[in-house]
Backbone as JSON Lines, residues from 0, in Angstrom:
{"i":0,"aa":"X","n":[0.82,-1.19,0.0],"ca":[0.0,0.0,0.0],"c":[0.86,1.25,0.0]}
{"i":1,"aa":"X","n":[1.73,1.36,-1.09],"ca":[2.74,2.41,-0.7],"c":[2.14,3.64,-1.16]}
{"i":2,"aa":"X","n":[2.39,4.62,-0.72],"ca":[1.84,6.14,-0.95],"c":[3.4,6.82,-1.91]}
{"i":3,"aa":"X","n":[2.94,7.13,-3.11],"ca":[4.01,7.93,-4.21],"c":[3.97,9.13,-4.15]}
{"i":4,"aa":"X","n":[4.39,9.71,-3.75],"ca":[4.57,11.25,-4.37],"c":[5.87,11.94,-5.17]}
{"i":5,"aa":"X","n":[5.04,12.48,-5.98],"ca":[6.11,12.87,-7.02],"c":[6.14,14.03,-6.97]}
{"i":6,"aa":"X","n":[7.57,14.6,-7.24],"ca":[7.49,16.45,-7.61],"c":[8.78,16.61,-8.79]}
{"i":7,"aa":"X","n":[7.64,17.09,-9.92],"ca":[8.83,17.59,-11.38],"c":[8.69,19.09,-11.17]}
{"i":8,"aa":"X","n":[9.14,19.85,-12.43],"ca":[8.93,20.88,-12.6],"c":[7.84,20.79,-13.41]}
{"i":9,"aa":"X","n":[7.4,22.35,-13.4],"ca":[5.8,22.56,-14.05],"c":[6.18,22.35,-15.6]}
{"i":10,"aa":"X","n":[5.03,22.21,-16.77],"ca":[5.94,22.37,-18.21],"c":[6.52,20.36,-18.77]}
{"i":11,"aa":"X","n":[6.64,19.88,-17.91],"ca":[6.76,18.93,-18.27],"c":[6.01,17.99,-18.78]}
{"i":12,"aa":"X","n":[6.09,17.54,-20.4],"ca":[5.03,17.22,-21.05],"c":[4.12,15.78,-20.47]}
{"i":13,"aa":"X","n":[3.05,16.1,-20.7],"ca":[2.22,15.5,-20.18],"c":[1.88,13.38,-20.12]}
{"i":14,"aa":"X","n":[2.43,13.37,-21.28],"ca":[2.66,11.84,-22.07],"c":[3.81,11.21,-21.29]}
{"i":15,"aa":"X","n":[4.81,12.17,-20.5],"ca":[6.24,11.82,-20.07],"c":[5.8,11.69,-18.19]}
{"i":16,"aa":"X","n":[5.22,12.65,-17.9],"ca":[4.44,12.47,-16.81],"c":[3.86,11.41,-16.3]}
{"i":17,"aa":"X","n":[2.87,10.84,-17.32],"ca":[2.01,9.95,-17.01],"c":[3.29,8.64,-17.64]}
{"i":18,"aa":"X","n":[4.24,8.36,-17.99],"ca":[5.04,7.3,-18.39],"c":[6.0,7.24,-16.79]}
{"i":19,"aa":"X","n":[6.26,8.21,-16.32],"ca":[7.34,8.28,-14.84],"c":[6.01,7.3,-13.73]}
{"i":20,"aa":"X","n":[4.72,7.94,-13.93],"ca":[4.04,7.17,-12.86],"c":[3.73,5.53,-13.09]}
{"i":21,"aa":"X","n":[3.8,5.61,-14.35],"ca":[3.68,3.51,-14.64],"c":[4.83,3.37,-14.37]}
{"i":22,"aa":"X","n":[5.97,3.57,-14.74],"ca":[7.55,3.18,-14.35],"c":[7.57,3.09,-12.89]}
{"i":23,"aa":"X","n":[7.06,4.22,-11.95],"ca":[7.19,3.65,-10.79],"c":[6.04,2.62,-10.23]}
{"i":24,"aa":"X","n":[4.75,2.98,-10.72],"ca":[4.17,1.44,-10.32],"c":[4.62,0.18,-10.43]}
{"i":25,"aa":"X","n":[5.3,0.52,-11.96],"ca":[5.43,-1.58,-12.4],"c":[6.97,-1.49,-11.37]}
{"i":26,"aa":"X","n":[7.41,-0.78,-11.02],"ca":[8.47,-0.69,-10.25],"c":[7.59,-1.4,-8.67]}
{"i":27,"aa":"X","n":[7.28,-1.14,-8.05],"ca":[6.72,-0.92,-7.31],"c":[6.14,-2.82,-7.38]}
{"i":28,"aa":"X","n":[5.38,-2.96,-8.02],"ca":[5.11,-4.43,-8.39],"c":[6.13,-5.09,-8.46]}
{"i":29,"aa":"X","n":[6.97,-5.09,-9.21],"ca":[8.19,-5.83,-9.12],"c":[8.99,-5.94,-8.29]}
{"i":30,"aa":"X","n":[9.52,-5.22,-7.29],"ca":[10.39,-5.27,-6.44],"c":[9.72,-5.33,-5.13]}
{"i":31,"aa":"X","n":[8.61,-4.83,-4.91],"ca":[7.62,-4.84,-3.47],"c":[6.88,-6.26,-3.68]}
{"i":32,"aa":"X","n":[6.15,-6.49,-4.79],"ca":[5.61,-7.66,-5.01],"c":[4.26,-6.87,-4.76]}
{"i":33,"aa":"X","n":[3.83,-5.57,-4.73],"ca":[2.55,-5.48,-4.47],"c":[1.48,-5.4,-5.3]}
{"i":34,"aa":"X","n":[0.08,-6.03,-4.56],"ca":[-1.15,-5.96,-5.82],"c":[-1.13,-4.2,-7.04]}
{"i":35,"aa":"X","n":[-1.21,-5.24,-8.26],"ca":[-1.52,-4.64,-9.37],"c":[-2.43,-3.29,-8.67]}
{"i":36,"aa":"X","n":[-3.71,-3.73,-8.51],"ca":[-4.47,-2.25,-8.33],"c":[-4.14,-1.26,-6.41]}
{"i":37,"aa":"X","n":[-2.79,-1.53,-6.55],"ca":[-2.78,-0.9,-5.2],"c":[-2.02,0.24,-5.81]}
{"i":38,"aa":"X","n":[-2.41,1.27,-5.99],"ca":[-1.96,1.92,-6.95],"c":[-1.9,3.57,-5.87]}
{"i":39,"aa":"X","n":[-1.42,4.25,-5.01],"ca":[-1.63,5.64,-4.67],"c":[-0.73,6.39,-5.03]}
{"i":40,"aa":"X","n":[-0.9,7.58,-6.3],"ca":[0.22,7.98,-6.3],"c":[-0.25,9.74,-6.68]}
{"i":41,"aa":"X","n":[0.37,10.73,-6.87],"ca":[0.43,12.28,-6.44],"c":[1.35,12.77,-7.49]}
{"i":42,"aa":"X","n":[1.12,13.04,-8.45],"ca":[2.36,14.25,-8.93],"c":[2.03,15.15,-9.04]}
{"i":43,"aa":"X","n":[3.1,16.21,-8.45],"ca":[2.78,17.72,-8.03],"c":[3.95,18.28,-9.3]}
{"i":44,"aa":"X","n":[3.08,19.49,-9.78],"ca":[4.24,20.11,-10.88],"c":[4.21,21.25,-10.34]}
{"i":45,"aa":"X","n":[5.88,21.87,-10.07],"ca":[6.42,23.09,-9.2],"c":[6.49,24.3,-10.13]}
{"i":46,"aa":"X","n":[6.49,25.29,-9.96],"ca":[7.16,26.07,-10.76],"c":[8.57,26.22,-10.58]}
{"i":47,"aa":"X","n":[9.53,26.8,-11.75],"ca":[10.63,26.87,-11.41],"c":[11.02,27.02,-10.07]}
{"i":48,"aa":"X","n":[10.65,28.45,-9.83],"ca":[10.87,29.68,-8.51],"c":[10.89,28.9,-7.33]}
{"i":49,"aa":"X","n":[9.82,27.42,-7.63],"ca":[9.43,26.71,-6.07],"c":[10.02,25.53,-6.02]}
{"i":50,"aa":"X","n":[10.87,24.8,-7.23],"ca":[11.69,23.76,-7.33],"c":[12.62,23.84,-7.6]}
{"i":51,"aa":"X","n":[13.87,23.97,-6.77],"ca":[15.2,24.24,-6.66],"c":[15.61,22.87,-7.45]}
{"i":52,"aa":"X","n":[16.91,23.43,-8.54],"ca":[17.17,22.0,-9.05],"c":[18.62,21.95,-8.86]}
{"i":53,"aa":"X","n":[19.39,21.2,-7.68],"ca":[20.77,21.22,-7.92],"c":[21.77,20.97,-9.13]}
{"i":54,"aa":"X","n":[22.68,21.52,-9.11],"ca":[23.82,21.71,-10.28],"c":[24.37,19.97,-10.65]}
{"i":55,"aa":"X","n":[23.81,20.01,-12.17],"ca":[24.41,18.74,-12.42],"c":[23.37,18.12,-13.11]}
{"i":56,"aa":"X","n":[22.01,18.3,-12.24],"ca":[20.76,17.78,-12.94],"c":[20.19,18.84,-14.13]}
{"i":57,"aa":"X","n":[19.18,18.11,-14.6],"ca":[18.35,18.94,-15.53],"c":[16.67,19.29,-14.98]}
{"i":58,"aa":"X","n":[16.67,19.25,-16.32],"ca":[14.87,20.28,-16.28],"c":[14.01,18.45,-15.75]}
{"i":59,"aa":"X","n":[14.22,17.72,-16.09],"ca":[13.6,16.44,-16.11],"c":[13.75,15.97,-14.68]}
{"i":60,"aa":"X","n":[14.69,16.96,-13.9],"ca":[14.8,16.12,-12.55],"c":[13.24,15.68,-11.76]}
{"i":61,"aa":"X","n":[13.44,15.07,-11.0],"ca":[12.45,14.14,-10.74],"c":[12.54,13.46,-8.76]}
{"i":62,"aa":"X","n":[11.89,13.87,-7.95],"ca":[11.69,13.46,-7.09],"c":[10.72,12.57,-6.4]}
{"i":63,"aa":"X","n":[11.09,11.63,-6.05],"ca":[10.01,10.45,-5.69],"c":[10.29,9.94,-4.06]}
{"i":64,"aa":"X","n":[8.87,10.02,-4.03],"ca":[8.46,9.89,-2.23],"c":[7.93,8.93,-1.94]}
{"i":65,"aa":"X","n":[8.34,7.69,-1.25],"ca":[7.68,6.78,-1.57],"c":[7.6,6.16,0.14]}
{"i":66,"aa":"X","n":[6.19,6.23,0.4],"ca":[5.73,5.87,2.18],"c":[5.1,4.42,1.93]}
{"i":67,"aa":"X","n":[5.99,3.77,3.0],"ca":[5.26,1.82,2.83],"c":[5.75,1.36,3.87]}
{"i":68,"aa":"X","n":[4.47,0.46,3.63],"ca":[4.8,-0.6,5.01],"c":[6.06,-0.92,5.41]}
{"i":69,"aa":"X","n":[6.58,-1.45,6.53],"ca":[7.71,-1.51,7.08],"c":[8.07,-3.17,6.6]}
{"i":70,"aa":"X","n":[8.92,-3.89,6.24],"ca":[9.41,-5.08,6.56],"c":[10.01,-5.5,5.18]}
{"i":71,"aa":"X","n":[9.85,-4.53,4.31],"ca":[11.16,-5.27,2.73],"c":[12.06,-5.29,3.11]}
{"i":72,"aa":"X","n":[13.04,-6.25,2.52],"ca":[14.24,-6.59,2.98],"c":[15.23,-5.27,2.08]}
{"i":73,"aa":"X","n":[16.67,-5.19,2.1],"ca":[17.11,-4.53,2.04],"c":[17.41,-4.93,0.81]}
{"i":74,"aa":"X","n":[17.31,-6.01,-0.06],"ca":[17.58,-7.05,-1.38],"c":[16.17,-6.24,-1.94]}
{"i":75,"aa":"X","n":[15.36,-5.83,-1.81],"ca":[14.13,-5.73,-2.61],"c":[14.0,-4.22,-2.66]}
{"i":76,"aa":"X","n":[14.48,-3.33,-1.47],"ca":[14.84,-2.25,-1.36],"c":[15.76,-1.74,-2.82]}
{"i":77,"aa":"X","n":[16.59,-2.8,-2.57],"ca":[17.91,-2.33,-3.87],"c":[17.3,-2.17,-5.43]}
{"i":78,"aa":"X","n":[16.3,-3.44,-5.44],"ca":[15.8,-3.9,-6.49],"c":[14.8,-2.64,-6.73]}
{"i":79,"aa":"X","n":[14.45,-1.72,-5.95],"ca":[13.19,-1.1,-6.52],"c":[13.7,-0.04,-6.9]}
{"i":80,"aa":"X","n":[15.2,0.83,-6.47],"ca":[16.09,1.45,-6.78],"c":[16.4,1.59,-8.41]}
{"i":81,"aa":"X","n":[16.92,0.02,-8.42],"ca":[17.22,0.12,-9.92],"c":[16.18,-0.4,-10.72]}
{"i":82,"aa":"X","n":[15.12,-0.67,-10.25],"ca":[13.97,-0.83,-11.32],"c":[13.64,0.55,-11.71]}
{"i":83,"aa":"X","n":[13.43,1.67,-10.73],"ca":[13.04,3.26,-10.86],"c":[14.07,3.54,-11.64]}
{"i":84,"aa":"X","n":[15.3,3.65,-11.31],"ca":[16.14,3.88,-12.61],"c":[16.33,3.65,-14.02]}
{"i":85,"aa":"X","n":[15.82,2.22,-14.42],"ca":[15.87,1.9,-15.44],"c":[14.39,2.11,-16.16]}
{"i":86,"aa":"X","n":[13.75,1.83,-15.3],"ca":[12.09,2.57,-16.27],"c":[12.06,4.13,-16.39]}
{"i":87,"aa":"X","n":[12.67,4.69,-15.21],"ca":[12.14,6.08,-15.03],"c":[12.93,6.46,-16.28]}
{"i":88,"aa":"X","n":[14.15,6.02,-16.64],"ca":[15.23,6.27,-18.1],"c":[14.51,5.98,-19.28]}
{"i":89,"aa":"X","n":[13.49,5.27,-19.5],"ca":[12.98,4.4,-20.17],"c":[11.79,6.17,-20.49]}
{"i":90,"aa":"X","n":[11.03,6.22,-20.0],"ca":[10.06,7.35,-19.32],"c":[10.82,8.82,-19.69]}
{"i":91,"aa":"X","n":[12.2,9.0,-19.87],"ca":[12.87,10.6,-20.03],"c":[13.86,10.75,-18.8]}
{"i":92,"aa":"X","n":[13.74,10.36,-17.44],"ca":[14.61,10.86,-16.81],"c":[15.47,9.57,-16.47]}
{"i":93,"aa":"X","n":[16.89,10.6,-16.8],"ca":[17.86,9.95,-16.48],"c":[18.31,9.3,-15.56]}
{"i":94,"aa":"X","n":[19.0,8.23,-15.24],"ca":[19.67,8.05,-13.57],"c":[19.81,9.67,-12.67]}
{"i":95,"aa":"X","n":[20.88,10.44,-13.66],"ca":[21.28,11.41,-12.45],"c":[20.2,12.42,-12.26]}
{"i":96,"aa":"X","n":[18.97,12.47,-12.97],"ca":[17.81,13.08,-12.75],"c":[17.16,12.43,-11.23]}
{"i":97,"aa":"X","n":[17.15,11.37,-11.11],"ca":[16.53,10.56,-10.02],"c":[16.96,10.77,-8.9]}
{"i":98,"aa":"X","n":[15.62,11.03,-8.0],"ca":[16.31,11.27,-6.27],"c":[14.7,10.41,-5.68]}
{"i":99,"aa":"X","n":[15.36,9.45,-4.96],"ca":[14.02,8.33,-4.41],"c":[14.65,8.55,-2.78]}
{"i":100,"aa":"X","n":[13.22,9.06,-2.04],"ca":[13.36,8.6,-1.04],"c":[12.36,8.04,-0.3]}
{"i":101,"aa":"X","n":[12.49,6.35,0.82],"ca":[11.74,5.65,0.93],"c":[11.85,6.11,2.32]}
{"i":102,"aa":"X","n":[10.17,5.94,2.91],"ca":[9.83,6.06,4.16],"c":[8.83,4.93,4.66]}
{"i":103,"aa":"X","n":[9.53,4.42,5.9],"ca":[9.11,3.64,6.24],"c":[8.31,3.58,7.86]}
{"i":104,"aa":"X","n":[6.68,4.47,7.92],"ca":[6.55,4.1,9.25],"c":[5.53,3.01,9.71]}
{"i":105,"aa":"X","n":[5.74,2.76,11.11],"ca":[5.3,1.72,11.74],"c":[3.93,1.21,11.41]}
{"i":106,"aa":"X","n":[3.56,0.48,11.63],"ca":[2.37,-0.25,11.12],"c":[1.34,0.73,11.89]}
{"i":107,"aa":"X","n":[1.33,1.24,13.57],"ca":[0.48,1.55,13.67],"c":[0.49,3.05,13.64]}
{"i":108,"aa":"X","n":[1.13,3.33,13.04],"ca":[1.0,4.85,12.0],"c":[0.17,5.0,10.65]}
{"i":109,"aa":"X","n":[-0.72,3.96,10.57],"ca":[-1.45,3.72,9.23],"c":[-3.07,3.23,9.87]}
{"i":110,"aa":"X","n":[-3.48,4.06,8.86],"ca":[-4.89,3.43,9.19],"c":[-6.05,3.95,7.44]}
{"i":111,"aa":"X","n":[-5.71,2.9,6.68],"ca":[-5.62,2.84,5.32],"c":[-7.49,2.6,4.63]}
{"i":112,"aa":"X","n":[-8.16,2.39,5.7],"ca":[-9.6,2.36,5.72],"c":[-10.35,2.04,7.24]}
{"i":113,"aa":"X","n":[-11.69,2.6,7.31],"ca":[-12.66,1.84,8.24],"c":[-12.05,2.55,9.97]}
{"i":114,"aa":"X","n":[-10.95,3.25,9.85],"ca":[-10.71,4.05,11.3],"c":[-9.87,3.08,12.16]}
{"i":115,"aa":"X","n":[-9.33,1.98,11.05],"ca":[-8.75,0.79,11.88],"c":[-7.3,0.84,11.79]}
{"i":116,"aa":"X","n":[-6.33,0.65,12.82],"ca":[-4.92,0.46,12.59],"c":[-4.63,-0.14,11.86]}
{"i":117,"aa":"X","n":[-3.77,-0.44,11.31],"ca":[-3.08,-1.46,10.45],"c":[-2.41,-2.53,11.4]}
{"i":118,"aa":"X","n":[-1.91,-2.32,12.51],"ca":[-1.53,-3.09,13.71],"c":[-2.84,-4.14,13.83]}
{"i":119,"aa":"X","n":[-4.33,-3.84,14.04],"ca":[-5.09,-4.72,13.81],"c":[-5.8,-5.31,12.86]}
{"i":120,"aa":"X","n":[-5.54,-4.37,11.3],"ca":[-5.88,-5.54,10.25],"c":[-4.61,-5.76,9.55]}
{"i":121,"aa":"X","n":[-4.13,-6.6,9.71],"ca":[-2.77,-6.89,8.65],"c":[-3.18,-6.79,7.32]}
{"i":122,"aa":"X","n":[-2.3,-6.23,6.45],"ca":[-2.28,-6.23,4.99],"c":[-2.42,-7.47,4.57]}
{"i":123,"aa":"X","n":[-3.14,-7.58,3.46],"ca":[-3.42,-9.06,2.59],"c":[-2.19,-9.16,1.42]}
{"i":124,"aa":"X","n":[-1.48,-8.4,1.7],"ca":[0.01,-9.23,0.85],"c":[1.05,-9.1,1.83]}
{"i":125,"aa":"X","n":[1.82,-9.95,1.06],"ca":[3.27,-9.98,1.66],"c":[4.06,-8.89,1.93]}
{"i":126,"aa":"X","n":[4.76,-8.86,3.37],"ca":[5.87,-7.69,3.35],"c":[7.06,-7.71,3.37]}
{"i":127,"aa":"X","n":[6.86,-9.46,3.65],"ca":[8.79,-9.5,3.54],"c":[8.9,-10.56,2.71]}
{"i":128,"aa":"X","n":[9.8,-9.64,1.5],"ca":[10.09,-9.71,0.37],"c":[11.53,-9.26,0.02]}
């Protein structure tokens, strides 16, 4: 059930947009192992003035936020790394365009429907992977 958030710059064509968010889903499937329609994801387009882009990157840079359950192993961690890399390349942005950062809080920091912890309904897929 991972939560995506994305932030490009504004201007960035629209076809390339929507190709970065399947790259990180099937990413996301592949390396998490998670259901096809578990899908939450956010892209926010900045304006220049409000998205600082460090020296080195380009206009395509690309930030990805990615909040999930706690318990992938650090092997599947790696794997989702370079799956984002190689699709998100695939999609327009480069490796050195890419900045992923994964957050991981506690189970009962989630409460994903119905007002219920996640501590008392366990997720129906796997987390350690």
């Amino acid at each position: 059930m991972p939560i995506v958030k994305v932030h490009r710059r504004a201007g960035r064509p629209s076809a390339e947009n929507r190709q970065v968010l399947d790259a990180i889903h099937a990413s996301l499937i592949e390396a998490f192992k998670i259901p096809v329609a578990d899908r939450n994801q956010i892209l926010f387009a900045h304006e220049a003035a409000a998205f600082e882009i460090a020296a080195g990157r380009t206009d395509a840079f690309t930030l990805i936020e990615i909040t999930a359950f706690p318990g992938r192993s650090l092997e599947a961690k790696r794997k989702l790394y370079q799956a984002l890399a190689t699709r998100c390349e695939a999609a327009g942005v480069g490796p050195a365009d890419l900045f992923v950062v994964l957050t991981e809080p506690p189970l009962e920091n989630w409460s994903p429907r119905d007002g219920v912890s996640s501590v008392d309904a366990k997720p129906s897929f796997k987390l350690d992977v």
